[in-house]
N, C-alpha and C positions, 0 to 999 in steps of 0.2 A: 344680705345673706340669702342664699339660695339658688335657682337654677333659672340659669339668664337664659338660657336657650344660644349661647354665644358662645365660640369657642374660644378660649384666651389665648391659643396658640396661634391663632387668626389676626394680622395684626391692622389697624386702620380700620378696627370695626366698631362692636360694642365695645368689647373689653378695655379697649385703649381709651373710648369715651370717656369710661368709669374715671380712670386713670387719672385722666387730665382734668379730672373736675377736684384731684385732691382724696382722693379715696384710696386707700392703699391694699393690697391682696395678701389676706396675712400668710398665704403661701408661704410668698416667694419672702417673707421674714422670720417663719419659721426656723430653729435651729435644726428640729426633727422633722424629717417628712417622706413619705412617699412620691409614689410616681403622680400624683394627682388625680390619677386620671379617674373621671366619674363615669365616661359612657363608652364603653368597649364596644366596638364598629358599632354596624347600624342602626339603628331604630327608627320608630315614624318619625315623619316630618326631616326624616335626613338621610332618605333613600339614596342608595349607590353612594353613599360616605362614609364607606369601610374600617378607614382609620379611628383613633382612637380618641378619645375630645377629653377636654377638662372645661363642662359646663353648669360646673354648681361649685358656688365660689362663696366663701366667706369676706367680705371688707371691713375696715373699718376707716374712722375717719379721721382718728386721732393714733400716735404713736402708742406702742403697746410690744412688750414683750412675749414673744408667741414661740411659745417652748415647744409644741409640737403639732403640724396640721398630718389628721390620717381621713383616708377614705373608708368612711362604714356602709354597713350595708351592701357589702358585696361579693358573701359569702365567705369571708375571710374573715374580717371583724363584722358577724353578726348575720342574721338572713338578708336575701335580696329582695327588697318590697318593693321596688319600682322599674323601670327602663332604665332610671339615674341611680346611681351610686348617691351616699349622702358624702358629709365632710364633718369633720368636728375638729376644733381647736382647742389648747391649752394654754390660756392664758395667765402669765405671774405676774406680779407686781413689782 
């Protein structure tokens, strides 16, 4: 969990690493979810890269029902404290 510095929408990079080692992005298994996205264009370390990134990612390693991934912390749900957006999940049983 947390902020790979990697953008998942990048493909043949880190993210896909993750991937292929058996890790799953409970994203993209959420039923409920947003745009993902945690870094609205620029910030350091990623000068002149405008677009939009999804670099703070929750995994897990085992199957799990994940009722809802949202983006906090980004003035929407909650203040903005960082550069990154956070993430939080809802997981059931």
């Amino acid at each position: 969990m947390g902020d790979f510095n990697n953008d998942a929408m990048i493909k043949k990079e880190g993210y896909d690493y993750l991937l292929n080692s058996g890790l799953i992005d409970t994203y993209t298994i959420a039923v409920e979810k947003d745009d993902g996205i945690t870094v609205k264009g620029e910030i350091a370390g990623w000068e002149g890269k405008k677009e939009n990134k999804r670099l703070d990612i929750i995994f897990t390693n085992r199957s799990v029902n994940v009722k809802k991934s949202n983006v906090i912390f980004n003035n929407i749900n909650k203040n903005v404290s960082s550069d990154h957006y956070g993430v939080e999940v809802y997981i059931s049983e």
